[in-house]
PDB file of N, CA, C and O in Angstrom:
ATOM      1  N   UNK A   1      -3.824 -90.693  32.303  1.00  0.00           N
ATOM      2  CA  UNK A   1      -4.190 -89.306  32.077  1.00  0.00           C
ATOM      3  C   UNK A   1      -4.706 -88.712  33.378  1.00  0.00           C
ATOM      4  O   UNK A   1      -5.290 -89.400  34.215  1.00  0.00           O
ATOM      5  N   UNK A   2      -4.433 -87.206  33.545  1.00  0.00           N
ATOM      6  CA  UNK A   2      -4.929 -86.195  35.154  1.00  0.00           C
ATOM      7  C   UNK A   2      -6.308 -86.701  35.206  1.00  0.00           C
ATOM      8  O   UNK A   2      -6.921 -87.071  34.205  1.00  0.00           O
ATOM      9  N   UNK A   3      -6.844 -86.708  36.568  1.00  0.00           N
ATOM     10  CA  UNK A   3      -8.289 -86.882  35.991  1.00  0.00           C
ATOM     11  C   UNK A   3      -8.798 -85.035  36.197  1.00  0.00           C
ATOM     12  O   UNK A   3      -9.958 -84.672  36.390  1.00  0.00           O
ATOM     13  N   UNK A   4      -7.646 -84.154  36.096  1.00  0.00           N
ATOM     14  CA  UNK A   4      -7.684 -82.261  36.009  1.00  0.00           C
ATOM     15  C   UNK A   4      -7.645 -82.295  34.258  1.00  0.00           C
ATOM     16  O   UNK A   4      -6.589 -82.790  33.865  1.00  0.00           O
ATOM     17  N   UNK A   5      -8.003 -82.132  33.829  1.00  0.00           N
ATOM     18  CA  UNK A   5      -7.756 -81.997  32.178  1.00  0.00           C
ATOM     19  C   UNK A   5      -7.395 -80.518  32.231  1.00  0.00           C
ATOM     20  O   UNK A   5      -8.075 -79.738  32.899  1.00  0.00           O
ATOM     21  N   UNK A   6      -6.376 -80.141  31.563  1.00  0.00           N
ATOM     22  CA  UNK A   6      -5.542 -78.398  31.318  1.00  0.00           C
ATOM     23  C   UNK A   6      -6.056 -77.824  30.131  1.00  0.00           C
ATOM     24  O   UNK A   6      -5.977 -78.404  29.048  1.00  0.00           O
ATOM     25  N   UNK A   7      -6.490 -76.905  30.254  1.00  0.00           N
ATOM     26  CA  UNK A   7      -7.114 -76.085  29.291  1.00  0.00           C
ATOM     27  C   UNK A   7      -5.944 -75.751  28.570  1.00  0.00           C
ATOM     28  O   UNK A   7      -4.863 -75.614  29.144  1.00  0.00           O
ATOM     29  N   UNK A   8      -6.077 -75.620  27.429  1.00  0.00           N
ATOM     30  CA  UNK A   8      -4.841 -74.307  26.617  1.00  0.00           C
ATOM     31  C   UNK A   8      -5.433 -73.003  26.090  1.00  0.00           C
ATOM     32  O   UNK A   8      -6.569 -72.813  25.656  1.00  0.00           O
ATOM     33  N   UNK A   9      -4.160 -71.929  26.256  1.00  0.00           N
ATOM     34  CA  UNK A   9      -4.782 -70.780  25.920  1.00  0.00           C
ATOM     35  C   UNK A   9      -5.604 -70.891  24.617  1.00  0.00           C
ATOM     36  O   UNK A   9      -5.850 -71.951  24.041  1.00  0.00           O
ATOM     37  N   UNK A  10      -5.874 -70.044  24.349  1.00  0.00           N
ATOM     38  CA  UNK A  10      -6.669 -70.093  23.088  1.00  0.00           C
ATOM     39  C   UNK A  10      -6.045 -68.304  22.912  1.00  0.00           C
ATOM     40  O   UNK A  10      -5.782 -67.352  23.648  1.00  0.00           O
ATOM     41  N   UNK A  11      -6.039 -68.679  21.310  1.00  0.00           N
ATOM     42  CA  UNK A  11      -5.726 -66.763  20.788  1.00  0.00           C
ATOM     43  C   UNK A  11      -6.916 -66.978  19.715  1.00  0.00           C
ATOM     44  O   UNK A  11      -7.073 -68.028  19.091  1.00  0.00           O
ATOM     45  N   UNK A  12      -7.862 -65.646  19.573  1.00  0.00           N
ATOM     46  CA  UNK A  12      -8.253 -65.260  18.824  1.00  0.00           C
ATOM     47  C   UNK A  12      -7.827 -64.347  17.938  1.00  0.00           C
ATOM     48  O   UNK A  12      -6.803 -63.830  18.385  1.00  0.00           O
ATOM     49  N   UNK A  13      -8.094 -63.950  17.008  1.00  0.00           N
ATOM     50  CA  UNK A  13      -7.145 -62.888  15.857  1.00  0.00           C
ATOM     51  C   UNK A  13      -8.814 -62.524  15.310  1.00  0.00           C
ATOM     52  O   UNK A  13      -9.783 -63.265  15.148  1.00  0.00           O
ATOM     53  N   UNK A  14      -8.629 -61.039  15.122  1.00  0.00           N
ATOM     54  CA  UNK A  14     -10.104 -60.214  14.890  1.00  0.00           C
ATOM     55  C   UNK A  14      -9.023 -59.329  13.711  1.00  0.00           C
ATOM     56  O   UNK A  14      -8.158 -58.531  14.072  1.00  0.00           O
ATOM     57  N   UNK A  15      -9.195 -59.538  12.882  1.00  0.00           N
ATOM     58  CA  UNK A  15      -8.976 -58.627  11.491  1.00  0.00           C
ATOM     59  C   UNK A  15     -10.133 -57.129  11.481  1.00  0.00           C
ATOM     60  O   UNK A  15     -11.351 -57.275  11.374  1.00  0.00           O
ATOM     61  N   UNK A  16      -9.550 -55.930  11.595  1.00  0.00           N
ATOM     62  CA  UNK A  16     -10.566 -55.083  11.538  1.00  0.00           C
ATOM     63  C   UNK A  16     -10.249 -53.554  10.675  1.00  0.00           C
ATOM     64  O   UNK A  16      -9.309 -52.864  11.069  1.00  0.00           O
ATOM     65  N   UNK A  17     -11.090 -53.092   9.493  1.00  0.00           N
ATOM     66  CA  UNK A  17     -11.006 -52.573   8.906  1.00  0.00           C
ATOM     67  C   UNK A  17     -12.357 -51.377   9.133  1.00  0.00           C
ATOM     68  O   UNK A  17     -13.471 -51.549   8.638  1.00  0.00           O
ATOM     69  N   UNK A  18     -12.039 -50.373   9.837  1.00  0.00           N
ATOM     70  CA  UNK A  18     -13.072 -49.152   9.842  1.00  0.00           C
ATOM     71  C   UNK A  18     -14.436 -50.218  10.287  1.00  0.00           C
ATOM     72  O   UNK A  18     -15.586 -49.996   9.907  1.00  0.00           O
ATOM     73  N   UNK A  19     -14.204 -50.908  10.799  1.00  0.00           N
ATOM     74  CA  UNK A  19     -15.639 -52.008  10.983  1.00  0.00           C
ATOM     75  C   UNK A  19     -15.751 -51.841  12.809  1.00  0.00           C
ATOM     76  O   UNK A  19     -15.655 -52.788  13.590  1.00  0.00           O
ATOM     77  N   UNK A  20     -16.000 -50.217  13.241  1.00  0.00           N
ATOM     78  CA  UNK A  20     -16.516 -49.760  14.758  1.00  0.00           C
ATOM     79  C   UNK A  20     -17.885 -50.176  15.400  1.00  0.00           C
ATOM     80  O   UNK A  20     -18.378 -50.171  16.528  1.00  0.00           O
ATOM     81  N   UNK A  21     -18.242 -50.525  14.181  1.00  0.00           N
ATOM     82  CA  UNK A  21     -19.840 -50.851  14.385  1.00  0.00           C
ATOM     83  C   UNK A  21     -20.362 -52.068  14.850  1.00  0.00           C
ATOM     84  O   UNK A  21     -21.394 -52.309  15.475  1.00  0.00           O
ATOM     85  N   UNK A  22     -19.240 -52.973  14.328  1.00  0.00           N
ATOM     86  CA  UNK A  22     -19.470 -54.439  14.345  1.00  0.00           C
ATOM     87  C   UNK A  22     -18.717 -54.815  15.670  1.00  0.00           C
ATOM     88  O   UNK A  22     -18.954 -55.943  16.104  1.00  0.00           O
ATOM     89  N   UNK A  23     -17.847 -54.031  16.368  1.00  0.00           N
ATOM     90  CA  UNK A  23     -16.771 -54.313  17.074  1.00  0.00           C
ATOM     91  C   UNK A  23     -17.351 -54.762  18.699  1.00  0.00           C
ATOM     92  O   UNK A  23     -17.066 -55.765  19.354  1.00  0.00           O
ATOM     93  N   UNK A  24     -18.296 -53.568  19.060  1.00  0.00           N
ATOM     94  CA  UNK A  24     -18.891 -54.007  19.919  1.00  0.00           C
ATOM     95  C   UNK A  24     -19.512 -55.637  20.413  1.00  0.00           C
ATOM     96  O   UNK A  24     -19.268 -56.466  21.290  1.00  0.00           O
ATOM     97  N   UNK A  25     -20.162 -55.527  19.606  1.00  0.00           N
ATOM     98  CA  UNK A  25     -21.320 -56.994  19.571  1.00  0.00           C
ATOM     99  C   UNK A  25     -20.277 -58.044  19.312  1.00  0.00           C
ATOM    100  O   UNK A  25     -20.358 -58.998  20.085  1.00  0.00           O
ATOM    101  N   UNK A  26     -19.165 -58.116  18.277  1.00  0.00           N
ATOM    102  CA  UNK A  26     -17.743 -59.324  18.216  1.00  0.00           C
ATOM    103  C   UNK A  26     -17.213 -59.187  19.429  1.00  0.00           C
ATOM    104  O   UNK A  26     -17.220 -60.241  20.065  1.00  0.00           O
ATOM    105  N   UNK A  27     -16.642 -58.044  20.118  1.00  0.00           N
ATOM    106  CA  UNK A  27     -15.703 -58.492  21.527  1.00  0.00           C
ATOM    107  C   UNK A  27     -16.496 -58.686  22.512  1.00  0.00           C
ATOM    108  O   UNK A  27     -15.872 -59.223  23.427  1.00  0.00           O
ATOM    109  N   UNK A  28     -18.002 -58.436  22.867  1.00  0.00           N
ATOM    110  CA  UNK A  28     -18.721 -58.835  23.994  1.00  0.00           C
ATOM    111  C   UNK A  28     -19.198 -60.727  23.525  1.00  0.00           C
ATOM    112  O   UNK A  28     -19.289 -61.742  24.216  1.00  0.00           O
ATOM    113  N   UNK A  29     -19.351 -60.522  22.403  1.00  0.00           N
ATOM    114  CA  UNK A  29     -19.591 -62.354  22.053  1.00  0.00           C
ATOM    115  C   UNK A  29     -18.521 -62.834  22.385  1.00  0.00           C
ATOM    116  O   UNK A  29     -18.753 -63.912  22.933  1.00  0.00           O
ATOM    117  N   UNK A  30     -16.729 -62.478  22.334  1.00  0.00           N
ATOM    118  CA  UNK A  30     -15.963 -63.392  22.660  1.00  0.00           C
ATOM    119  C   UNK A  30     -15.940 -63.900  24.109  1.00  0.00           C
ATOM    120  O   UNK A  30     -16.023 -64.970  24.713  1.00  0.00           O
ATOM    121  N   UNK A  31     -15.768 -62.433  24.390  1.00  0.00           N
ATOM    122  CA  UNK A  31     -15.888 -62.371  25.695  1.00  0.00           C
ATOM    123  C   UNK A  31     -17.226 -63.048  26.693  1.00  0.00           C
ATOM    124  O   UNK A  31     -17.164 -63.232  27.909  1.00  0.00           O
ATOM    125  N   UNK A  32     -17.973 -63.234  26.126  1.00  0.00           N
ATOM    126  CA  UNK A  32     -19.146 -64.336  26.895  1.00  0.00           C
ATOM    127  C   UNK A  32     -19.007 -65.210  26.543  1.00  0.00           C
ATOM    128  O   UNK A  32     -19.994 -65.890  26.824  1.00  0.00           O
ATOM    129  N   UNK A  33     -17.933 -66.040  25.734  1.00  0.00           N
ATOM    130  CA  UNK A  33     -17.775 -67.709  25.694  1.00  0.00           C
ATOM    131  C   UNK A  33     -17.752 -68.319  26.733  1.00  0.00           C
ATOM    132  O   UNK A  33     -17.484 -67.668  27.743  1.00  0.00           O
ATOM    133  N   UNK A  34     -17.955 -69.422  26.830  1.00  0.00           N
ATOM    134  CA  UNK A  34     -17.772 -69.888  27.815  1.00  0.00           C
ATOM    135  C   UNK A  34     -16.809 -71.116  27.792  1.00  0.00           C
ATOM    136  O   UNK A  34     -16.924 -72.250  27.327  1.00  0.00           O
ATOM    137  N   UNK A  35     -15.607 -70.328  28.612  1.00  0.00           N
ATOM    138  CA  UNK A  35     -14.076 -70.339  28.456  1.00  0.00           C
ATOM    139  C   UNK A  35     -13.819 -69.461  29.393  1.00  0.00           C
ATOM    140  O   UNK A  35     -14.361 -68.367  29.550  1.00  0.00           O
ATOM    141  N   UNK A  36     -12.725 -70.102  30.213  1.00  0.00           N
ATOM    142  CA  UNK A  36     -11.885 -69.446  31.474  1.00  0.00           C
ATOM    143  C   UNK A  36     -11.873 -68.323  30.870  1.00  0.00           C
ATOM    144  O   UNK A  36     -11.358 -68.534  29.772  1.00  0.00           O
ATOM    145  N   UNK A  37     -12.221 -66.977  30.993  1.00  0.00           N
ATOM    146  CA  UNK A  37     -11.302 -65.753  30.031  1.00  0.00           C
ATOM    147  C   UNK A  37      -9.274 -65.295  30.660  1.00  0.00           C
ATOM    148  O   UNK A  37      -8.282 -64.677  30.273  1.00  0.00           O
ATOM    149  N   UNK A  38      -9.703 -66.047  31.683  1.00  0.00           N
ATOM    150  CA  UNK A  38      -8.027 -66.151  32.006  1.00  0.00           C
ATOM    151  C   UNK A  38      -6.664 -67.177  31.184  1.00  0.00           C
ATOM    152  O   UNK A  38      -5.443 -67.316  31.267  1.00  0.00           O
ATOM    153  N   UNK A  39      -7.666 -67.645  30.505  1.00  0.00           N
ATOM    154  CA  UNK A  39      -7.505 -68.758  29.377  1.00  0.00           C
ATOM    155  C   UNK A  39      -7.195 -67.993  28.025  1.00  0.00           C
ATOM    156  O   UNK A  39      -6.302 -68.551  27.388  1.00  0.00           O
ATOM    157  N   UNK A  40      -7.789 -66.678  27.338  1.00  0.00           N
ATOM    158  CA  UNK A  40      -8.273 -66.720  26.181  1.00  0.00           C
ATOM    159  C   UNK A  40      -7.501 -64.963  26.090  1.00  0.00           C
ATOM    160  O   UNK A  40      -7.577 -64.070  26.934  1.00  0.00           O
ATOM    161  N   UNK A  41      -6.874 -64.957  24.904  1.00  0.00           N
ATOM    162  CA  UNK A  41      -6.350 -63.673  24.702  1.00  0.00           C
ATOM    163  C   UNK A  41      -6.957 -63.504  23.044  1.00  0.00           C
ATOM    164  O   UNK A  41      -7.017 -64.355  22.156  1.00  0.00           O
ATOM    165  N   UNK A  42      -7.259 -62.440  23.039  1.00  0.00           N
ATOM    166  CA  UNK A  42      -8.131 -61.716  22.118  1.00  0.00           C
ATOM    167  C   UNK A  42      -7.073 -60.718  21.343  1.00  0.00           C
ATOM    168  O   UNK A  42      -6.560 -59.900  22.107  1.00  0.00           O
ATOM    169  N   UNK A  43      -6.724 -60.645  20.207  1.00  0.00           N
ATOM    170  CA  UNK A  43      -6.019 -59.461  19.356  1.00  0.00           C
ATOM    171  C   UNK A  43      -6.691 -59.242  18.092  1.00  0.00           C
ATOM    172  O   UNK A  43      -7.096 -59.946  17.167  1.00  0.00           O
ATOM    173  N   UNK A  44      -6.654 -57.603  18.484  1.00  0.00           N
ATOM    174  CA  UNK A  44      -7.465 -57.599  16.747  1.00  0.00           C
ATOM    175  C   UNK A  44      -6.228 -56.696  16.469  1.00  0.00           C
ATOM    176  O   UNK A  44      -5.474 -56.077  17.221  1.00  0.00           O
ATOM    177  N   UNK A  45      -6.299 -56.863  14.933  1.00  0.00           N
ATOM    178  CA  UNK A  45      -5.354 -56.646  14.093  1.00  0.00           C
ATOM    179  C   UNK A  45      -6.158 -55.169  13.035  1.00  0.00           C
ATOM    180  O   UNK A  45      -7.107 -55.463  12.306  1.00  0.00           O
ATOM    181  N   UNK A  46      -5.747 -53.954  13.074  1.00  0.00           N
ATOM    182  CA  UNK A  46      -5.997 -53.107  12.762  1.00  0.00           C
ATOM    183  C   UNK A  46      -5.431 -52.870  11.706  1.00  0.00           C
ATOM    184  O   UNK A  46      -4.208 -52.733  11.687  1.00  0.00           O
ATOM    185  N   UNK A  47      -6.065 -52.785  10.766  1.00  0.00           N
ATOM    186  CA  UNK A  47      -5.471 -51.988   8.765  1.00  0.00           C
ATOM    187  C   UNK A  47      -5.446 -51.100   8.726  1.00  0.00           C
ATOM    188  O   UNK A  47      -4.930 -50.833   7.641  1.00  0.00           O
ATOM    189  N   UNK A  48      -5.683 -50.220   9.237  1.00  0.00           N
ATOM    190  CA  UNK A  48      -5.584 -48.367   8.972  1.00  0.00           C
ATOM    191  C   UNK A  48      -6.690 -47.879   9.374  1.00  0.00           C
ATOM    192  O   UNK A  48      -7.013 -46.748   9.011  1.00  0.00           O
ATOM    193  N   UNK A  49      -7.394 -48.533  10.097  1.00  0.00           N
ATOM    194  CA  UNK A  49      -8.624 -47.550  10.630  1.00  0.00           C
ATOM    195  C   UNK A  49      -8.853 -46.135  11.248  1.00  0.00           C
ATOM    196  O   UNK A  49      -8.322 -45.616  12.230  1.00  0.00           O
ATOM    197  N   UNK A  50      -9.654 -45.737  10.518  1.00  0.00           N
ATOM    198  CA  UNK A  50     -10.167 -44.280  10.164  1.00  0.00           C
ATOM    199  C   UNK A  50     -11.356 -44.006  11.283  1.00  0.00           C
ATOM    200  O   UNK A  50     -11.572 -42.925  11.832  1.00  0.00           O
ATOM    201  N   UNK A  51     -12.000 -45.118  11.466  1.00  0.00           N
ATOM    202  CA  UNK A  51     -13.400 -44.455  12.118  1.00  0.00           C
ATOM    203  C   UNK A  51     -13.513 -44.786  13.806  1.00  0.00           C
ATOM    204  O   UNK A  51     -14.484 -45.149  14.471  1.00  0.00           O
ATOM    205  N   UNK A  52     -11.749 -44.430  14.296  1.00  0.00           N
ATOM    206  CA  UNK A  52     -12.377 -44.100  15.648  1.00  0.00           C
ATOM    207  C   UNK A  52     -12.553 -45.942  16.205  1.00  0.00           C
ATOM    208  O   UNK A  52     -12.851 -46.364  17.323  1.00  0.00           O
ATOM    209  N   UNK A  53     -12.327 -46.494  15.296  1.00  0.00           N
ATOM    210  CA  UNK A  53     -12.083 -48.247  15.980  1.00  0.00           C
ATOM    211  C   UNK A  53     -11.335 -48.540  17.175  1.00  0.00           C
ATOM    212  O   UNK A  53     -11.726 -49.176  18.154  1.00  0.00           O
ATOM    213  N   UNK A  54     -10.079 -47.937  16.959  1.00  0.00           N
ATOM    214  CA  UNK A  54      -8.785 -47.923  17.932  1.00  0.00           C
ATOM    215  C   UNK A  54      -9.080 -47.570  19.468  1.00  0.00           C
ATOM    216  O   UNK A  54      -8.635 -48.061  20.505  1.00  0.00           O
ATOM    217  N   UNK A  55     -10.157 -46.356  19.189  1.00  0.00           N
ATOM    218  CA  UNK A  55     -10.242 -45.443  20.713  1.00  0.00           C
ATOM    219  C   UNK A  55     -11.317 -46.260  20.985  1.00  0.00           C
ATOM    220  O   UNK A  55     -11.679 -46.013  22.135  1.00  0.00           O
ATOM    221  N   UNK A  56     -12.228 -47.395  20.320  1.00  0.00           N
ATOM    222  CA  UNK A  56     -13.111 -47.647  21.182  1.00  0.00           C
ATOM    223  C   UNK A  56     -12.754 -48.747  21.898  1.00  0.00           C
ATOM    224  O   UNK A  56     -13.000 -48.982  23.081  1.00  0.00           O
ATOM    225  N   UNK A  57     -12.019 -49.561  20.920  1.00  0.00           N
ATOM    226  CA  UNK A  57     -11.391 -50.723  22.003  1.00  0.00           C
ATOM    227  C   UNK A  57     -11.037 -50.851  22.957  1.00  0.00           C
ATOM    228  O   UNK A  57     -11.380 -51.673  23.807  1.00  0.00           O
ATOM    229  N   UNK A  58      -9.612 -49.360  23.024  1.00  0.00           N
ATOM    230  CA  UNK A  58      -9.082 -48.869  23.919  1.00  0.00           C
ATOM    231  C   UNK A  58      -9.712 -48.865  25.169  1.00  0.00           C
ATOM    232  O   UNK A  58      -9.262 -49.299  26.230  1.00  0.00           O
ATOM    233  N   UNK A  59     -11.074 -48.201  24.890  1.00  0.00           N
ATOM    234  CA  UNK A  59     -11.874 -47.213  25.884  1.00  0.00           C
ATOM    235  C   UNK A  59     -12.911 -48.404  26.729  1.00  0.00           C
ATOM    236  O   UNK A  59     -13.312 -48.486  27.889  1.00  0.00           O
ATOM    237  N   UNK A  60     -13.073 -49.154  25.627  1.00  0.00           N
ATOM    238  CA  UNK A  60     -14.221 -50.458  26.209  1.00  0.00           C
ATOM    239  C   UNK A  60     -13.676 -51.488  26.643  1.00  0.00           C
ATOM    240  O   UNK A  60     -13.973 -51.958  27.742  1.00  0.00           O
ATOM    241  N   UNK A  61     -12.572 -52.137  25.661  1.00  0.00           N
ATOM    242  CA  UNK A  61     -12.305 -53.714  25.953  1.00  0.00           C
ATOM    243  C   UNK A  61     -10.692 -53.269  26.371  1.00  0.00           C
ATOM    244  O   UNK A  61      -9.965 -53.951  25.649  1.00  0.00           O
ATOM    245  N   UNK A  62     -10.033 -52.574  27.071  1.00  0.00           N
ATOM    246  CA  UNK A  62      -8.833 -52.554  27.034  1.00  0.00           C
ATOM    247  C   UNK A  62      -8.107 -53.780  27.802  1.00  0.00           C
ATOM    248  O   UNK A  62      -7.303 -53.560  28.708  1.00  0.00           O
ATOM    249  N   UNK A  63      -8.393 -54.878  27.445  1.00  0.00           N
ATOM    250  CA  UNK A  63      -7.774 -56.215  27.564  1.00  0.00           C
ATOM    251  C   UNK A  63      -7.741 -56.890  26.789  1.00  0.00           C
ATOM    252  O   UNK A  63      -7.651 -58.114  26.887  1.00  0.00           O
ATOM    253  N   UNK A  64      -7.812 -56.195  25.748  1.00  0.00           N
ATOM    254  CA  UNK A  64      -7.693 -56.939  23.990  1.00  0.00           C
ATOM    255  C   UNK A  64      -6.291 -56.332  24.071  1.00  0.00           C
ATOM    256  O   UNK A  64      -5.966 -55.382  24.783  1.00  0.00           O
ATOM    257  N   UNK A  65      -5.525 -57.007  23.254  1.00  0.00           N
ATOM    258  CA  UNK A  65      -4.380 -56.760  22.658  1.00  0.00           C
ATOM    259  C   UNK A  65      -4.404 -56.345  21.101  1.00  0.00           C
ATOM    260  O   UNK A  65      -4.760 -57.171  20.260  1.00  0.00           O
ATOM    261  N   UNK A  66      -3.964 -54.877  20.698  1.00  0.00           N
ATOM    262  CA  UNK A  66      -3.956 -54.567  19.353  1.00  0.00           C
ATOM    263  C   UNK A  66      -2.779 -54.645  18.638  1.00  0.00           C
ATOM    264  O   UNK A  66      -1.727 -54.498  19.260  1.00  0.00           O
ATOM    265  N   UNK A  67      -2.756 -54.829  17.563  1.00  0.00           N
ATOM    266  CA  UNK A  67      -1.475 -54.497  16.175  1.00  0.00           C
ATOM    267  C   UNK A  67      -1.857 -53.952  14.764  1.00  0.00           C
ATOM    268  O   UNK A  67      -2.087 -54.474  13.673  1.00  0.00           O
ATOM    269  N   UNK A  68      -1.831 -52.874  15.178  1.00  0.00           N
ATOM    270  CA  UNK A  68      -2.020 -51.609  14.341  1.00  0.00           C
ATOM    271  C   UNK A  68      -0.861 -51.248  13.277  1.00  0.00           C
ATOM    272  O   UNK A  68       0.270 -50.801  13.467  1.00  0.00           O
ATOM    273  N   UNK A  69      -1.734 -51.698  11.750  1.00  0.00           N
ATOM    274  CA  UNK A  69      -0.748 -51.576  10.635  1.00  0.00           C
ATOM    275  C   UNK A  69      -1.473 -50.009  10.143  1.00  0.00           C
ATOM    276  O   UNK A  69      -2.665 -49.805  10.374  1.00  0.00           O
ATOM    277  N   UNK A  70      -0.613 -48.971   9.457  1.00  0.00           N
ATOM    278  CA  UNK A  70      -0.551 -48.113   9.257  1.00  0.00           C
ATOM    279  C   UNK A  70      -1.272 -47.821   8.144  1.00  0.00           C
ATOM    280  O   UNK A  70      -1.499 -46.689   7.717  1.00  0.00           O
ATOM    281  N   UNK A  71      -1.669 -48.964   7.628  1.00  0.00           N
ATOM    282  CA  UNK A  71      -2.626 -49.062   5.756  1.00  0.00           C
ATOM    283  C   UNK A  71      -3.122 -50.005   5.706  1.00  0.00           C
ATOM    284  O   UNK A  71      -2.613 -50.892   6.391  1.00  0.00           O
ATOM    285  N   UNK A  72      -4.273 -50.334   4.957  1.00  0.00           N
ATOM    286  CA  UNK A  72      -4.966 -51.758   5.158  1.00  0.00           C
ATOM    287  C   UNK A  72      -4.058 -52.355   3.983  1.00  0.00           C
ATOM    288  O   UNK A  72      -3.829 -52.182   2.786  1.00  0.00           O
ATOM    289  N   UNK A  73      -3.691 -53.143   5.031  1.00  0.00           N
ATOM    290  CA  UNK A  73      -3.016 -54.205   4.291  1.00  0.00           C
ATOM    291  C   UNK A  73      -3.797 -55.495   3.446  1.00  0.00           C
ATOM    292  O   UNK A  73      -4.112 -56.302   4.320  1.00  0.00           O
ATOM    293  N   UNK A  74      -4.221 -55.996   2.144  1.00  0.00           N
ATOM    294  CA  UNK A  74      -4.910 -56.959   1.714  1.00  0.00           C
ATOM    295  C   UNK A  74      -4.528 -57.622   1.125  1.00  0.00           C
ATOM    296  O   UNK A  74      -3.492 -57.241   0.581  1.00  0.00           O
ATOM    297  N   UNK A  75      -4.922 -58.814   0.825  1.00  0.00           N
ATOM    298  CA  UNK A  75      -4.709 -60.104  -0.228  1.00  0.00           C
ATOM    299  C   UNK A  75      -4.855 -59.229  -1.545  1.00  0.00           C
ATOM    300  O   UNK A  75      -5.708 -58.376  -1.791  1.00  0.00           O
ATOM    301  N   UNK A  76      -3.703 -59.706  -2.393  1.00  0.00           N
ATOM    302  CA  UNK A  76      -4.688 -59.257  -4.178  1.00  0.00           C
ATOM    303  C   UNK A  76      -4.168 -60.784  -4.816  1.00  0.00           C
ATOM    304  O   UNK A  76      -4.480 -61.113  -5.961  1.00  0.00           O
TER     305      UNK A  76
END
């Protein structure tokens, strides 16, 4: 075995529903892991958010990757 051990990426997946509030304090916690962040790709997955979630990501963390569904999509 290297005696370099290789990191693997890591993906996180952030499910987010009108939840702007919480968003902050979740992407600055990912983002202070401690983990290469050149390592670590972050996507949150958007249900139809209403409250302005979208523009803050945008505006704050724009190195998250989004996928924005048009309706909250849920389990029944």
């Amino acid at each position: 075995m290297d005696k370099e051990r290789r990191r693997v990426l890591v993906t996180i997946i952030v499910v987010n529903y009108n939840g702007m509030r919480y968003l902050g304090r979740c992407l600055n916690s990912l983002f202070s892991m401690d983990y290469p962040l050149e390592e670590v790709e972050i996507i949150v997955v958007d249900n139809g958010s209403s409250d302005g979630s979208l523009e803050f990501i945008q505006s704050n963390f724009p190195m998250v990757k989004i996928l924005k569904n048009s309706v909250n999509t849920s389990l029944k």
